[in-house]
C-alpha angles and dihedrals in degrees: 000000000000127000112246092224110069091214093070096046090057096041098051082042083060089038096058096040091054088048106158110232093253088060084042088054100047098038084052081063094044108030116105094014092292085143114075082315090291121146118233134194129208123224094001122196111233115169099295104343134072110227104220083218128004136174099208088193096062089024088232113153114197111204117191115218119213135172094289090065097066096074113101089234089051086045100049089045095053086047081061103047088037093059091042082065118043083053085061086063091261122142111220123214116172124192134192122250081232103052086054100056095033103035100024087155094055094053093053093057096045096051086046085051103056085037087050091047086049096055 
């Protein structure tokens, strides 16, 4: 589904293409259904904020934190987003660079887990 604004559609398009190796690692795991049979999109449009993965179906967002997101003002930005949206009906799952390049599996379970508590 495209976004009606075109300037959605290109910035998750840059967005994707400029994908950090933690987001490569993990959308190798959830690309084609690989996950529980469960379709993922990358860089999602979601009212004003882009979802780094996000299973439309279940209306689960997975956000990857990385070191820019420690600081109080990052945080305080991603409480925000976070609450925008939940209140659009989305469940938020956020996940550290780390966990995903030392505990892969982990993170796996954990995302089939919040898809299967959604169905």
């Amino acid at each position: 589904m495209r976004s009606t604004q075109p300037w959605k559609f290109n910035r998750s398009r840059i967005l994707r293409s400029n994908a950090t190796s933690a987001e490569a690692k993990l959308w190798f795991h959830l690309r084609d259904r690989r996950l529980g049979g469960f379709k993922f999109v990358r860089q999602f449009p979601i009212g004003d904020y882009f979802a780094d993965f996000a299973c439309r179906e279940m209306h689960v967002v997975v956000e990857i934190d990385g070191g820019t997101h420690g600081t109080p003002s990052e945080i305080a930005k991603d409480r925000t987003r976070e609450e925008e949206l939940v209140m659009l009906g989305y469940k938020i799952v956020r996940i550290n660079n780390a966990d995903i390049y030392k505990n892969i599996d982990g993170v796996l379970d954990q995302l089939l887990a919040a898809l299967q508590e959604r169905s």
